[in-house]
C-alpha positions as a printed Julia matrix, in Angstrom:
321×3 Matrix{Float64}:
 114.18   74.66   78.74
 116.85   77.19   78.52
 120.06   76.48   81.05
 120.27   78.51   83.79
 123.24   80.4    83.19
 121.43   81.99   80.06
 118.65   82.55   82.34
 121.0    84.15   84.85
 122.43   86.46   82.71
 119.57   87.33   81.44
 118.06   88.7    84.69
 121.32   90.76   85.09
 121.2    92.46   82.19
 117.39   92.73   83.19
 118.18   94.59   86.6
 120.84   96.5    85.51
 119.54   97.46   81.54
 122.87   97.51   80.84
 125.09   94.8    79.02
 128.35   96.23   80.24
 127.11   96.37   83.91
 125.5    93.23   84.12
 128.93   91.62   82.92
 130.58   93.55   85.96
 128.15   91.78   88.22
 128.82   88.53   86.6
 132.61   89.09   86.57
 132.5    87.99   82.7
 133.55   90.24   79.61
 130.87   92.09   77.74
 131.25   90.19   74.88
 130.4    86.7    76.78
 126.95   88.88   78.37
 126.24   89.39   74.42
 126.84   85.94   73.22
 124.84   84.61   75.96
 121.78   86.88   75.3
 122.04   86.06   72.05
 122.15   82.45   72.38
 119.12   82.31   74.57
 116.89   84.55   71.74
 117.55   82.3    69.34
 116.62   79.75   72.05
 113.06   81.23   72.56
 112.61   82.97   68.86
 112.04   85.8    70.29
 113.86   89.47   71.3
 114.37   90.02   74.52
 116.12   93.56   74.63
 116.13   96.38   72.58
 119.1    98.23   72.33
 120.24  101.89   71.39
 123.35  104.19   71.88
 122.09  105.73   75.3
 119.73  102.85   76.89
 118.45   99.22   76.68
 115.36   98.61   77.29
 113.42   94.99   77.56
 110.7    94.17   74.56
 107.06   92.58   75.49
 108.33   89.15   75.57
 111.63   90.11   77.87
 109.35   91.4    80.44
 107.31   88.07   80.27
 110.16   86.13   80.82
 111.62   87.65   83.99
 109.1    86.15   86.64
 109.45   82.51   84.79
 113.18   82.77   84.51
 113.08   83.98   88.54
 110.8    80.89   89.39
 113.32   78.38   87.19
 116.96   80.2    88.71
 115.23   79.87   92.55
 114.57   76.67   91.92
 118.03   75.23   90.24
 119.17   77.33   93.25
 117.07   75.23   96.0
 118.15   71.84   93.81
 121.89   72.69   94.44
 120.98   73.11   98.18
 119.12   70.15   98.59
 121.27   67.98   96.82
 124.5    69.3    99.07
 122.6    68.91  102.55
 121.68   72.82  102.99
 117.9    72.73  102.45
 117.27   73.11  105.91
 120.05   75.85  106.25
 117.72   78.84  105.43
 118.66   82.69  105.52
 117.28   85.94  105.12
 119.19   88.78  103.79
 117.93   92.49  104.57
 119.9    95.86  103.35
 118.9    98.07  106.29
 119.93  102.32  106.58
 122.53  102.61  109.2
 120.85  104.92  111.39
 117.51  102.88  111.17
 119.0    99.55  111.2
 121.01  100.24  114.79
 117.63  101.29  116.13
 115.2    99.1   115.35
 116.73   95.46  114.66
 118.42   94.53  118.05
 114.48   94.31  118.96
 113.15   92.86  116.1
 115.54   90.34  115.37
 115.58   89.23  119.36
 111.86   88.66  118.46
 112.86   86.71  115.2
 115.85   84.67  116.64
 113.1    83.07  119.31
 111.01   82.13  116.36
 113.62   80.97  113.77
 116.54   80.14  115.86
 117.97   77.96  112.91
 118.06   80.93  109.7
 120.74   82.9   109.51
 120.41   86.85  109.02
 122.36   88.45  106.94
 122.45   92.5   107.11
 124.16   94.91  104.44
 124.15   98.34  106.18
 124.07  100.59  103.05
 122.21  103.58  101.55
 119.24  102.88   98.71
 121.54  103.45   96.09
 121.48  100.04   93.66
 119.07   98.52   96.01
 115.92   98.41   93.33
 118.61   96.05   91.06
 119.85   94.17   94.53
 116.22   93.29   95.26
 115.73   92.2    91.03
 118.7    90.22   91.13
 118.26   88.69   94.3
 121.0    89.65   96.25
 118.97   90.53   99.32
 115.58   89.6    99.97
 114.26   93.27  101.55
 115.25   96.84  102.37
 114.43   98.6   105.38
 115.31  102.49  104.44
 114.59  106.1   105.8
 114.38  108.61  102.88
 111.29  109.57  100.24
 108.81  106.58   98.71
 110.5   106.08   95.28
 109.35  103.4    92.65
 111.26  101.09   90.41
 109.74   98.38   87.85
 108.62   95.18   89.67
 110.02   96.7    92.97
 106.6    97.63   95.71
 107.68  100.02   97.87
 105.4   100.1   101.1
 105.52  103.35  103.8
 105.36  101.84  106.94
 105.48  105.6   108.5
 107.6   109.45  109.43
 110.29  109.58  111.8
 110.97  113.32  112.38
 114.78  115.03  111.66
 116.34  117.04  113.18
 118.84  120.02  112.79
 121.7   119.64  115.49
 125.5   120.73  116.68
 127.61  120.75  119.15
 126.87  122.75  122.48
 129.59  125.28  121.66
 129.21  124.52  117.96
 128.03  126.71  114.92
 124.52  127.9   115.93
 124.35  126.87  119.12
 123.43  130.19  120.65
 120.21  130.47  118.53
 116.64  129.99  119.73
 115.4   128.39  116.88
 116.96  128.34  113.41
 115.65  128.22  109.65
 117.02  128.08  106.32
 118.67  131.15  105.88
 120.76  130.64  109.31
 121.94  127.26  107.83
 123.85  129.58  104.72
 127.23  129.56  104.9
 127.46  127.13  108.07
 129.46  124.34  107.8
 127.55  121.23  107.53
 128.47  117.57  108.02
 126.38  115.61  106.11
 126.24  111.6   104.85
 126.49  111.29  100.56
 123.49  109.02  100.4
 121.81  107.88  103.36
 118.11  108.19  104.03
 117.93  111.24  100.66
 119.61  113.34  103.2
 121.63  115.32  100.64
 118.09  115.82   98.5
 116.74  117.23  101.86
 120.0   119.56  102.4
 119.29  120.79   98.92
 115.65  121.6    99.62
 116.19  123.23  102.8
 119.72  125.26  102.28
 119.33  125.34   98.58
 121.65  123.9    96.05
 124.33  127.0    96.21
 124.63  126.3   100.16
 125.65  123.0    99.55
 129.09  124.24   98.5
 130.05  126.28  101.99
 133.67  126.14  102.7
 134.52  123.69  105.57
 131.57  121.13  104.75
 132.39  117.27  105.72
 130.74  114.55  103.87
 130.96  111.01  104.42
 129.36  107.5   104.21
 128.87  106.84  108.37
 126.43  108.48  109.89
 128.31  107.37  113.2
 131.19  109.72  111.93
 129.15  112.42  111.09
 127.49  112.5   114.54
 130.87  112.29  116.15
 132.72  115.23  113.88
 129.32  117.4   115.11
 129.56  116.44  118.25
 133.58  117.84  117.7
 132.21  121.0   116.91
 132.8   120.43  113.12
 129.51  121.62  112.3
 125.77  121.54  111.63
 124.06  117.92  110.35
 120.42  116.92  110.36
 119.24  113.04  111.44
 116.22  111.2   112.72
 115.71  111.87  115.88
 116.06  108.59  117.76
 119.86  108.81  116.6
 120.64  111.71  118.61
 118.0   111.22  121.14
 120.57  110.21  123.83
 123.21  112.12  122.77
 120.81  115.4   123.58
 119.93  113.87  126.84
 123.35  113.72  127.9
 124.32  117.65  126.53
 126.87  116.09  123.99
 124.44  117.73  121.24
 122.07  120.41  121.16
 118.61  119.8   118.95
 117.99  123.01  117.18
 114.35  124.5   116.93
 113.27  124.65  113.02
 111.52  127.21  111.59
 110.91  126.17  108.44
 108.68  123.24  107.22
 108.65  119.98  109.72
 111.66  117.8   108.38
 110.62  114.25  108.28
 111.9   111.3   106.38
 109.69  108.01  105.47
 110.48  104.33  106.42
 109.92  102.06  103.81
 110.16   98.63  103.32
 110.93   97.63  100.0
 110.41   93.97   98.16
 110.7    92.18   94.88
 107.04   91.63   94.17
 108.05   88.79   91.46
 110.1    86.44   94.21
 107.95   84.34   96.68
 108.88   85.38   99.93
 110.3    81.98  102.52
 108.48   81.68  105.92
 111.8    82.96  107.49
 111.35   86.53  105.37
 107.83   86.66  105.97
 108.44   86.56  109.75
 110.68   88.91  110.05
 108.89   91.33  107.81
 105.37   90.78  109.75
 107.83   91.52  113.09
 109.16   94.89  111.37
 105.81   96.21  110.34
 104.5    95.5   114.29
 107.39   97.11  115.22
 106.38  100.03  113.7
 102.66  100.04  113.77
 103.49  100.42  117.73
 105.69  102.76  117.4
 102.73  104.9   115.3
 100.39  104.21  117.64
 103.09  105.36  120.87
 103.16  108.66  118.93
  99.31  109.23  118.25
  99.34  108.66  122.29
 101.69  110.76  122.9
 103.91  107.92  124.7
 107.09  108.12  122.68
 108.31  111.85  123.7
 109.67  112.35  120.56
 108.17  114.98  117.87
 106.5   113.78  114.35
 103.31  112.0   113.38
 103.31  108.7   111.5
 101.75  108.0   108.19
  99.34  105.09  107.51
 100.83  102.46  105.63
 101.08  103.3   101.7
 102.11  101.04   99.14
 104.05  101.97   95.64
 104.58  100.01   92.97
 105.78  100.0    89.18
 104.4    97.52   87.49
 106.16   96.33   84.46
């Protein structure tokens, strides 16, 4: 059987299909991440990778080796804790979207610390940038993001439903004498926007159009916490799910602006290796997140939640390799 450190580079270079990434993620030299590969072909007699100038790309046999070398790493992983006392020390480790993450987990995970008091929760509050090779590599065990269904090899993306956007500002902010607003009123308006989170900017570009997305006096950052405050500052213009400004608008620290155009509405997906077995911990907490919002679907179709949007039924994607 090959050792695992072959195996473990292997499945880097497998997530990333890229030699010189996969030996930034190991913190080794690229030269070590080809010697390894290479040592663990001539292992199996077979090619695992086939490379080119612009991409690499794994053969028949690499792609038939990823869910045995995943079974073999878990378990030399699971030896190591056994045999140093930690077997019982279980975790679960979810990447969640900031915005959707502060609203829904103080809930959920009051639910899940009743049932597994003992695991320990780990939380990476991030945008789904890299996630697809996170999940691969094992670096978290889920993702809980707001943005469009996407789909990645060996990744299954499942919809668990629409939370409606919005368009706000500040009270005495840009726009904040208009009735209702579209996407020629957003030209030329400053906007503060997130880089990444929940395919924001891809919305932005839909809805403004790719030219608007160079106005003078636009902010950008990576907190949507920052963004909210610099609108509520009078800064400018942003768009967010509407349970993030919810309050806010209640209070008259923002104003919600009437859209014109075409309902804006982002997905919630939940997001999972479909080649690593999921613990009892994970599959807890992911049975508690899709009740979570299967009631929240079925609070909007009764018109209990006050809050604008419909739901979607529960859609899965997946890539296969």
């Amino acid at each position: 059987m090959p050792e695992t450190l072959l195996l473990r580079t292997f499945l880097a270079v497998a997530a990333e299909l890229s030699f010189q990434k996969a030996a930034q993620a190991l913190h080794v030299a690229p030269s070590t991440v080809t010697s390894r590969i290479m040592a663990l072909e001539e292992e199996l007699g077979a090619t695992l990778f086939t490379r080119s100038s612009r991409q690499v790309v794994l053969t028949e046999a690499g792609q038939r080796l990823v869910p045995h070398a995943l079974q073999v790493t878990e378990l030399a992983a699971r030896t190591r804790r056994a045999v140093s006392g930690e077997e019982d020390a279980s975790e679960v480790r979810l990447r969640v979207s900031e915005t959707l993450g502060a609203f829904c987990l103080p809930p959920i995970l009051r639910r899940f610390r009743e049932a597994c008091p003992a695991t320990r929760v780990h939380l990476a509050v991030t945008s789904r940038e890299g996630t697809a090779s996170d999940l691969r590599r094992g670096r978290i065990d889920a993702a809980l993001l707001l943005g469009e269904p996407f789909s990645a090899p060996g990744i299954t993306v499942e919809a668990l439903g629409r939370e409606p956007l919005v368009v706000y500002t500040a009270p005495d902010g840009p726009l904040a004498d208009s009735q209702d607003v579209g996407p020629d009123d957003l030209a030329g308006v400053p906007m503060v926007l997130t880089r990444h989170a929940w395919s924001v900017r891809s919305l932005m570009e839909r809805v403004v159009g790719g030219d608007g997305m160079d106005m003078p006096g636009r902010v950008e950052c990576a907190s949507a916490v920052i963004v909210r405050g610099c609108v509520m500052a009078g800064l400018g213009v942003s768009v967010a799910p509407h349970f993030f400004v919810a309050r806010q608008a209640r209070r008259g620290l923002v104003r919600l602006l009437t859209w014109r155009g075409e309902p804006l509405s982002a997905t919630i997906l939940l997001a999972r290796d479909r080649t690593r077995a999921a613990s009892e911990p994970l599959k807890t907490a992911l049975r508690m997140v899709r009740e979570f919002f299967a009631q929240r679907g079925q609070s909007f179709q009764s018109g209990q939640s006050g809050q604008p949007g419909q739901p979607v039924s529960g859609r899965v994607h997946e890539k296969r390799r």
